[in-house]
N, C-alpha and C positions, 0 to 999 in steps of 0.2 A: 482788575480792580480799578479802572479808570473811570475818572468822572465820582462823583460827589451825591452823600446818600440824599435821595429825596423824601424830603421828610414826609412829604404827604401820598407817600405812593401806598400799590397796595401790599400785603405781607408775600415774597416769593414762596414758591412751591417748596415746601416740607422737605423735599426730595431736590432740591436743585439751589446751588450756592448764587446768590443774586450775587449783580456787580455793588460793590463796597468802595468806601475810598480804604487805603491802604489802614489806618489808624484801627478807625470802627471795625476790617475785619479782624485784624490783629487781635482786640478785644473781645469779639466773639470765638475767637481760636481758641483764645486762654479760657472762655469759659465755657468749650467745650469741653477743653483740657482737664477742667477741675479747679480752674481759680475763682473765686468768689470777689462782687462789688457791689457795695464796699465791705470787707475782711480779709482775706487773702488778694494782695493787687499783686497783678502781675508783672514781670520788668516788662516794660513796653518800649518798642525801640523806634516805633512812625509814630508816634500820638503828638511832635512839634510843639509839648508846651500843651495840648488841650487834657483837663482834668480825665481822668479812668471815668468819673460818675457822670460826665456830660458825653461821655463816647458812649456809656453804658444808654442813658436815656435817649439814644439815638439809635440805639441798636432794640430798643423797647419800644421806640415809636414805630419803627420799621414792623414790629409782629417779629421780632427773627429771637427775643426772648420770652418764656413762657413766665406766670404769675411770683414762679420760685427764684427767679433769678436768672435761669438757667433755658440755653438753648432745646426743642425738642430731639426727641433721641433718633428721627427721622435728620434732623438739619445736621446734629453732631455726625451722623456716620458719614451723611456728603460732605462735611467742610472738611472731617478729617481724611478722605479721601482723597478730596483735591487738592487737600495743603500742600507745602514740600514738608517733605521729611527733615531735613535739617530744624527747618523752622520750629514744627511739633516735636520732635527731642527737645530744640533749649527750651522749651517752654513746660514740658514734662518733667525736665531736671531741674526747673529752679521750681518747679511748685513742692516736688518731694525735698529739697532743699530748705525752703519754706516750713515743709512739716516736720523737718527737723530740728530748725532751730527754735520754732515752737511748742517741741515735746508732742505735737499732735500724732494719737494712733494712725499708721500706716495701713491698717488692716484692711478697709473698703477700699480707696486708692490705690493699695499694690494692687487689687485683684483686677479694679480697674485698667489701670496701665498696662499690667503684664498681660490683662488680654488685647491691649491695643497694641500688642509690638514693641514696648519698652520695657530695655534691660536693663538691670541696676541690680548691684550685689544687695545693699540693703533692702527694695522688694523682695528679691529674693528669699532673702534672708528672713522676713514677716512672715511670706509663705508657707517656707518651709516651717517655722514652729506653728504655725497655724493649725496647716493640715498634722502636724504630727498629735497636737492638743485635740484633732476631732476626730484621729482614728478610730476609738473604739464607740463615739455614740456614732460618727457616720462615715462612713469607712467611704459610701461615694464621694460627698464632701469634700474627705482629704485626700481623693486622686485627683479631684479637680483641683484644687487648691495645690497639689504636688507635681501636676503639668503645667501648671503656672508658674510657679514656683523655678521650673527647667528651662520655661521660655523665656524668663526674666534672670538667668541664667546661672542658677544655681547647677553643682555639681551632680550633672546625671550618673552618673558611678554611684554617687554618696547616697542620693536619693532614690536608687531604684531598690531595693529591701523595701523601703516603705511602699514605695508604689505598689509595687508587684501585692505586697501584703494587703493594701486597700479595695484591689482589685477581684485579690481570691476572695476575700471578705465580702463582696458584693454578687459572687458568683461570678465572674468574669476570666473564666481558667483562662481562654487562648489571649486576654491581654496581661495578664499575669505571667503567661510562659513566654511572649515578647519579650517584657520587662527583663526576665532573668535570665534568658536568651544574650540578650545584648550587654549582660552583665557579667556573666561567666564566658561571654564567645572570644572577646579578644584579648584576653590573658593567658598565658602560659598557664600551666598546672601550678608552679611553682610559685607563680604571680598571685592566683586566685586567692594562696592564704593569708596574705595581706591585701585582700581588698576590703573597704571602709563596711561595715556594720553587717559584718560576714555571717554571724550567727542567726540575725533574725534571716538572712536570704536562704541558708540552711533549713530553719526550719517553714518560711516560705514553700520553699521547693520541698521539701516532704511531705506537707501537706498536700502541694499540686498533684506530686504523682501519686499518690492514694485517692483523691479526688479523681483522677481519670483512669481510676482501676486498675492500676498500675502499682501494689505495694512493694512488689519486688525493687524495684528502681526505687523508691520509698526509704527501703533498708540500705540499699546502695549509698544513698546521701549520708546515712547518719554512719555507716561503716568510715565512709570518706573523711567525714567529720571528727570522728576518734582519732583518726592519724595526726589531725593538725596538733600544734604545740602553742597554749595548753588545748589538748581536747575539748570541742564544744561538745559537750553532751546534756541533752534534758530529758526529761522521763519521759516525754511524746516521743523524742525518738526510738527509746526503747519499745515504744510499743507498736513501732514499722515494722521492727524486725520481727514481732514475737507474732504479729498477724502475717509476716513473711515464712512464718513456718519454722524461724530460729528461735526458740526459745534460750538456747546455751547464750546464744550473743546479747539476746535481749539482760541478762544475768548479768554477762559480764560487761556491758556497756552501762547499766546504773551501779555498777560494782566501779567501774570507771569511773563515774561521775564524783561520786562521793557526796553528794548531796543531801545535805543537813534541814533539818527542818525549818521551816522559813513561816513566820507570820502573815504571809503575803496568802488570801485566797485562793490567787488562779495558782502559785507553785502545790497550794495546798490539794487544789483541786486535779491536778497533774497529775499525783504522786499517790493521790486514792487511786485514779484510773487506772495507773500502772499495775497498785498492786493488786485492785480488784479484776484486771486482766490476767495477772500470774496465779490468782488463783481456780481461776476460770479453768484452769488445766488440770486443775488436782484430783485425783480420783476418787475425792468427797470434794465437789465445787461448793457446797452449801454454804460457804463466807464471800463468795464472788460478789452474790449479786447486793447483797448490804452494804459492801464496801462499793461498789460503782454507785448504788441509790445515792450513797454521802458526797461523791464527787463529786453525781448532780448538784443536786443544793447545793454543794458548796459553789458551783461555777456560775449556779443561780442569781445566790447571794452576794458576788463579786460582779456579775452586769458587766464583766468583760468580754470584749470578744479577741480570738486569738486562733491564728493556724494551726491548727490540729492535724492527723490523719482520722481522726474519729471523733467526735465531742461524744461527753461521760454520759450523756442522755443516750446517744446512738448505743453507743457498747454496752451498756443497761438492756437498753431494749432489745439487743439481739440475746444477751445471754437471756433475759428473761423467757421471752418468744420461745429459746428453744429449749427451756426448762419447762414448760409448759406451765408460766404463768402470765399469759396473755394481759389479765386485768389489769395487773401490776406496771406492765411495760404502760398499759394504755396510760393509768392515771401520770405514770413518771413524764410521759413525754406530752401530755396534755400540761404539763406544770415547768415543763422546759420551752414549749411553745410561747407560752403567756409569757413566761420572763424574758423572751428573746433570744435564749441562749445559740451561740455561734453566729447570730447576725442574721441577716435575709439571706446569705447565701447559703444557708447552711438549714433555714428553715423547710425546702422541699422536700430534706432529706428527713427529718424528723418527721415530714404529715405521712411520707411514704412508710415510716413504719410505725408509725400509728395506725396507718389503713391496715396494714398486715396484722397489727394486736385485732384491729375491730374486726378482719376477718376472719380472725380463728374465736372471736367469741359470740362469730355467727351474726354481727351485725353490722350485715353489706351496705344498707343508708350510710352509717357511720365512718363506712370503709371509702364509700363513694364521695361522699364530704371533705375525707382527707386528700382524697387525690384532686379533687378539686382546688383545695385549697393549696396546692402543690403547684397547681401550675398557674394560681390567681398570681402569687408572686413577682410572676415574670423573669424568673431568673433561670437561664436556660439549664437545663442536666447535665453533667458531667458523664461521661460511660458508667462510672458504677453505678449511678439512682438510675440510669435508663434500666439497667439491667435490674434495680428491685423493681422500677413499675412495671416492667412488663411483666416480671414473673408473680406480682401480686395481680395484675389483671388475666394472668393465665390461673391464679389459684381461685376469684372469682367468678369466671368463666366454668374452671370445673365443679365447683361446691352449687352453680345454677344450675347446672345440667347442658350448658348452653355449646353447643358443639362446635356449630359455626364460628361463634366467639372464639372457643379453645382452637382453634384451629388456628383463625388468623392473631391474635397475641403469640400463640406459641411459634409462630413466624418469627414475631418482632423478639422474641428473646432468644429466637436462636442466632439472629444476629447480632444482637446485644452482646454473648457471651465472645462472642469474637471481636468485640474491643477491650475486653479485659482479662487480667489472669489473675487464676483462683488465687483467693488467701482466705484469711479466718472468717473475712464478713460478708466473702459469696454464699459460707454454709446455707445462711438462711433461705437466699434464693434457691440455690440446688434441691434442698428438700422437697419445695413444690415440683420445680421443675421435673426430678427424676420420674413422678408420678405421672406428670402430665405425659413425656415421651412415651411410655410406657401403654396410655391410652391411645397414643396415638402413632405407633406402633414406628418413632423415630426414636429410638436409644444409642442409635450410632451418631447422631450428630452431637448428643450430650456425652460418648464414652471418654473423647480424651479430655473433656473437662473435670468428668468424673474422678477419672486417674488421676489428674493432678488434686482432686481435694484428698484422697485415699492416700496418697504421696505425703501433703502436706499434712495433714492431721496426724502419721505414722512419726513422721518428724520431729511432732512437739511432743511422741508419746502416746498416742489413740486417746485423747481427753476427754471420757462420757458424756461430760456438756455438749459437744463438739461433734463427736461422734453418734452417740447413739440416734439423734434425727435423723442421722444420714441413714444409718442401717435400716432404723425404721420405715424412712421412705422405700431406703429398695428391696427392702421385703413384700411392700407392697405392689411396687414395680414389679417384680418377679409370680408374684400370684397373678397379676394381670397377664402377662407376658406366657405363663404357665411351664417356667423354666424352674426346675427342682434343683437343678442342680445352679442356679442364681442362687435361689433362697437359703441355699445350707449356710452357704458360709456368714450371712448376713442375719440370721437367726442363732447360730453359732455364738457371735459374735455377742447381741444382746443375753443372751444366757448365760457367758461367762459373767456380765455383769451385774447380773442379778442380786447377787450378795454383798455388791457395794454400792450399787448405782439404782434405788428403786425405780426412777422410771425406764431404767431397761425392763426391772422384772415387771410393770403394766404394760408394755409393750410386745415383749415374749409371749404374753398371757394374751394379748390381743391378735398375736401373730396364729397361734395355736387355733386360736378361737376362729379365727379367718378359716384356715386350714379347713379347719372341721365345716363351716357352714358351705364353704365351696363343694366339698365331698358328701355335702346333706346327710351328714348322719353327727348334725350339732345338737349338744346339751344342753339345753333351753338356761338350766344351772349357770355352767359356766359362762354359756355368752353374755348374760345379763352380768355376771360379777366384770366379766372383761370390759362391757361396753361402760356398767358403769366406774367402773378403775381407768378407763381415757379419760371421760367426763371428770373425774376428780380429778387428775393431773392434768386438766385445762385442755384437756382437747373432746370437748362434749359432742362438736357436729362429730367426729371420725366414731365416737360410741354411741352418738344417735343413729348413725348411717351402719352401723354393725348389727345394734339391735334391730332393725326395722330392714334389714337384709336377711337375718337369720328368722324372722314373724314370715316371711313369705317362702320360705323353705319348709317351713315347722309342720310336720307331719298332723299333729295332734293342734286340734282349734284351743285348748288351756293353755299352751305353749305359746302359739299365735294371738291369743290377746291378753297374753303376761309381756312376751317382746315389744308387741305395738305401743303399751302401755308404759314399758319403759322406755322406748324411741322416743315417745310426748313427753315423760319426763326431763329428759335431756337435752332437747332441742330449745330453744326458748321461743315464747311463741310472737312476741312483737320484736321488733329491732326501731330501737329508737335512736334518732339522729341526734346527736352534740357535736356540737363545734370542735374544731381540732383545738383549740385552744382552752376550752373548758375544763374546768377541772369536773374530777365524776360525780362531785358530791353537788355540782349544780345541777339546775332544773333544765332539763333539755328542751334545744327550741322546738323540735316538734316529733310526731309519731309517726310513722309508718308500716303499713302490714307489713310481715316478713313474710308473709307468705304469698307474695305476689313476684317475690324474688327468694323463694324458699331453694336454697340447693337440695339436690337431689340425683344422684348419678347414678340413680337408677335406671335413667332413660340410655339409651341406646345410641349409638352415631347416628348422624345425621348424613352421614358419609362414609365409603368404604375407605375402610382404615383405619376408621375409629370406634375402637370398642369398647362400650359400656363399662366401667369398673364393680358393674352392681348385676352385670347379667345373671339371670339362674342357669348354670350349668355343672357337672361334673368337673371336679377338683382335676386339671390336666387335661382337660377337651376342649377341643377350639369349638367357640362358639361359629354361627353363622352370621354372614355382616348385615345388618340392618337395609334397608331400602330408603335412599331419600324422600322426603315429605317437603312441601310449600311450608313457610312459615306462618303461620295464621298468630299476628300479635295478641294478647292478651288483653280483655273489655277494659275500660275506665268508665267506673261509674259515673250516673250524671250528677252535677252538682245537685244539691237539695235533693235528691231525689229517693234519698234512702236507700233499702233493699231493691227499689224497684230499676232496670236498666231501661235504656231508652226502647219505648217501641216493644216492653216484653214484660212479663210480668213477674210480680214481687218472688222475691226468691230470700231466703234465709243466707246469712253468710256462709259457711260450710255447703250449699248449695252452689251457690255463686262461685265459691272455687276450684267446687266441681267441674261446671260447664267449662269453668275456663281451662282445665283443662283435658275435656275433651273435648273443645277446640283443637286444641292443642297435638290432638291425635294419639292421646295415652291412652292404653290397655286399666283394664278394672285394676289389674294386680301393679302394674305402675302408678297410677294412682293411690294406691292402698300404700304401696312404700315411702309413696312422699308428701305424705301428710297423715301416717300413720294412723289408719282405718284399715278392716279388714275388706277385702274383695267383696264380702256377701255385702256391707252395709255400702261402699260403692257403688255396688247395683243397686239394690232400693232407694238409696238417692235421686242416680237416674233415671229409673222411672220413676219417681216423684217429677221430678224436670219435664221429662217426656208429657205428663200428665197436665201441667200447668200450663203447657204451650199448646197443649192438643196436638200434637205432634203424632204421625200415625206410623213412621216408619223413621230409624236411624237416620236415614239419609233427610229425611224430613225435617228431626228436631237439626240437624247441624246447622240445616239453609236455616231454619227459625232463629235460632242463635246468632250467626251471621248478620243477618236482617236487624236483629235489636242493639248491635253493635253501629251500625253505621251511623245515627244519627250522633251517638255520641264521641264519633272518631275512633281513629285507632292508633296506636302506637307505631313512629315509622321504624322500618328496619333500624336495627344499631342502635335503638334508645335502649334505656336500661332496664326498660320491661320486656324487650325482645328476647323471649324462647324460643329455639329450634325446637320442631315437633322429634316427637321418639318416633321409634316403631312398633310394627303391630298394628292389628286390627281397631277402628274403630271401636270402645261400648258399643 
């Protein structure tokens, strides 16, 4: 700082502290610092008697202040760089000094200084009530404002419950399990139950390990927590235990509690979930899921957010899903999305089973949207959502027909199931998944998962919400597999509950119905009542895909265009895309054919090893394995262009989804199953086809086909219109 400011020089680089005389930098120190001239003057200890406002206008003629008063944020980071530290402390303490003795808010200031390396109990002290006042509209917010808060040196013991808490709230599990790491690590056992705001760390950490699929460890915290004096106990904890497979503890832990009714929404909304989860068990569940719909809204209505091991929309939507009423789940979590319930961390997990309602009501645009919308978020997955997305893109995969797909997703969930252990809200996944192994003729790597849900479900009691999907699916596991001795006991099983549990008895009745259509000697009668008894208890594709399985076994053609007939009526014929956040009763943004992503698992593997769940064969005879096929993607029309494709000519709709596919490499009678037409009018279509391309021989109309494709593109591997071809012959 030698030598004397020249007033007529030019302004120093942004980035580099010109030489100053000692005074003038001083004054620009302070007003890097946050002192204002003239209003806030700073004690100056070189200015020799020259006024703050003539140092100032020197420090203005120089260019080293910008129009506001105030140094650029370029010049502030090099003068405070260069400074000495001693210097920039006193000058930091007497400005916060200053905004004491003039009552001025601390609030922009603390956050300022505390991220410049100044510690003061009173910043501190702003911080922390700061960030605690903006936990639940922004939970990142008040971790930033709560590592401030630490560096300006507020009590990290005191403070980490909250942190930890802002952090899961944001989806942030592995800085959340820091936080409580270093908060439970260096205490005695003995120690930890006087550590400062113990109860929210509690339930913190139960919430984390239920987040990483981990409920067992879940139920461990809140057991832990009973023993303290007085016991912390809240109704989420109880409902650790009760998806941990302990219902008795679950009982006697809000029997512990003693918890009286409270005016407060989120306890109000607590204590629905709880007991809409205890009912969930009952061997008439039919008050479960009214009572979880009211916790929703009520958690709605309160726009809190708070650590949970499940929020009331999620546990809704599972018990929903596996009641079989998909619609219901869809609209409830379409109405917990919109109101934000559980935070952004907690939103991937809500589109993910949204996508699961859209996909069992057959509308995969819908379904695709949600998982989309899942990962726009940016909030990474915890093991338990990895393991619902992959098993909703392995139930996807199979309801396409698409093999290849099923192949590699049911990869990615077989290692998924290896970062977590079952409890009550793997059920949903397992369902699919047991199916899918079964197709794909790996049941051993899902068996000791399986044992632990059969384990755990025995535990609370075999609870028909609970159970009966499981039986269901490995009934159908077992027909694929062609193991009788599977199936008894799991048909057994739904049979007993036919007289208290009806959708055991649609399911029995659909089980039967399978039975007979495998062993081809089905009652055109009763498979229509069975396929449409799924479809009424919300599972219409599994009774579309029954009827229009049992129309291509059907001996008799009356038979065959009564099933086909009801296959079209149960299937829906568009899938329209809404928002995950939409409620049902808006206007969708847009349409989509469904049948360009029509499931249909009629088709055949794509590979040895994967078997058809739709093959015609003899009830207990191993079919034969398919031959791989090239993929050939599916046409895209050309814009404006109508019925007409690029380079081919005008073709009717139901025409156009012919060719595509036999593209595709379908058989007349695979074609006939998945789009419910009979084989004869298959064939007269194609030749219709054949006719409009001049086409003189099979191998002829394919290359014609091909050829009116190219101009318009094609779908690359892995997009969402990508079908693996079946097998069999060319039409």
């Amino acid at each position: 700082m030698a030598g004397f400011l020249d007033t007529g020089a030019r302004p120093a680089p942004a980035n580099q502290v010109p030489e100053l005389d000692a005074a003038t930098y001083e004054v620009v120190l302070a007003l890097c610092i946050g002192f204002s001239i003239p209003g806030l003057l700073p004690p100056l200890l070189h200015s020799d008697g020259v006024p703050p406002e003539q140092l100032m206008a020197r420090a203005r003629t120089a260019g080293l202040v910008q129009a506001d008063g105030r140094p650029s944020e370029e010049l502030r980071a090099a003068l405070l760089k260069d400074a000495e530290v001693y210097q920039v402390r006193r000058l930091q303490r007497a400005l916060v000094d200053l905004y004491c003795e003039e009552s001025l808010p601390l609030g922009r200031l603390a956050r300022r200084l505390a991220a410049d390396g100044f510690a003061d109990e009173r910043l501190a002290g702003v911080l922390e009530e700061e960030g605690a006042a903006l936990l639940d509209a922004d939970p990142g917010g008040a971790l930033e404002l709560f590592e401030l808060a630490v560096a300006a040196g507020a009590d990290a013991s005191r403070t980490a419950p909250r942190r930890a808490e802002a952090a899961l709230l944001i989806g942030d599990l592995d800085t959340a399990s820091r936080i409580l790491e270093g908060y439970f690590a260096h205490h005695s056992p003995e120690a930890r139950k006087s550590l400062p705001d113990l109860a929210r760390a509690l339930r913190v950490s139960c919430a984390l390990w239920a987040h990483r699929g981990m409920m067992s460890r879940a139920a461990d915290v809140q057991r832990w927590a009973a023993t303290l004096r007085p016991p912390e106990i809240e109704p989420l904890g109880a409902l650790a235990l009760l998806a941990a497979g302990d219902a008795v503890g679950a009982r006697r832990l809000l029997e512990l509690g003693g918890h009286a009714p409270s005016p407060s929404l989120q306890e109000a909304a607590d204590t629905l979930l709880m007991e809409g989860a205890l009912l969930s068990l009952d061997a008439n569940p039919s008050g479960a899921l009214p009572r979880l719909i009211r916790a929703s809204d009520t958690l709605d209505a309160a726009g809190r957010v708070s650590p949970s091991p499940e929020l009331p929309a999620g546990f809704a939507a599972n018990v929903a899903l596996l009641a079989g009423s998909p619609q219901t789940a869809l609209s409830l979590l379409q109405a917990a999305l919109a109101s934000g319930q559980g935070g952004q961390g907690m939103r991937p997990r809500l589109c993910l089973l949204g996508g699961w309602a859209a996909m069992l009501v057959d509308q995969t645009a819908t379904a695709r949207s949600f998982i989309t919308e899942a990962g726009r978020t940016g909030v990474r997955l915890g093991p338990r959502d990895e393991l619902l997305l992959a098993s909703l893109e392995v139930g996807l995969a199979r309801r396409a027909g698409e093999a290849s797909a099923l192949v590699r997703t049911w990869q990615k969930a077989r290692e998924s199931l290896l970062h977590v252990s079952v409890d009550l809200l793997t059920v949903l996944p397992l369902t699919e998944l047991v199916i899918a192994a079964a197709r794909l003729r790996d049941t051993d790597a899902l068996a000791p998962h399986l044992d632990d849900a059969w384990e755990l479900l025995t535990n609370l009691g075999d609870p028909p919400l609970w159970s009966v999907p499981l039986h269901w699916s490995a009934v159908q596991s077992a027909l694929l597999l062609e193991r009788p001795e599977d199936l008894a006991p799991h048909a057994a099983a739904l049979a007993g509950r036919t007289g208290t549990y009806p959708l055991a008895a649609t399911f029995a009745t659909a089980g039967k119905a399978w039975v007979s259509v495998l062993a081809g000697h089905a009652d055109a009668d009763a498979v229509e009542a069975a396929a449409r008894g799924l479809a009424a208890a919300g599972f219409s594709w599994e009774g579309a895909r029954l009827a229009g399985h049992a129309s291509a076994r059907a001996a008799d053609r009356r038979d065959m265009t009564r099933l086909l007939a009801c296959a079209r009526d149960l299937r829906p014929a568009r899938d329209r895309t809404v928002r995950p956040d939409a409620r049902l009763d808006a206007r969708p943004d847009a349409r989509s054919d469904a049948r360009s992503v029509a499931p249909s698992d009629a088709r055949s593997a794509a590979r040895p090893g994967v078997q058809a769940e739709t093959r015609p064969h003899r009830v207990m005879s191993r079919p034969a394995v398919g031959t791989p096929r090239a993929v050939v993607p599916p046409p895209r029309a050309v814009p404006g262009s109508g019925s007409h494709w690029a380079g081919g000519p005008a073709l009717s709709g139901r025409e156009r989804e012919i060719a595509q596919l036999v593209l595709l490499g379908r058989t007349y009678r695979e074609i006939s199953e998945e789009i419910f037409i009979s084989p004869r009018t298959v064939e007269h279509h194609v030749a219709r086809i054949r006719r409009r391309f001049g086409a003189s021989s099979r191998s002829d109309l394919l290359a014609r086909l091909r050829l009116s494709l190219e101009p318009a593109g094609v779908n690359s591997p892995g997009s969402a219109g990508e079908t693996p071809n079946g097998r069999g012959r060319n039409p």
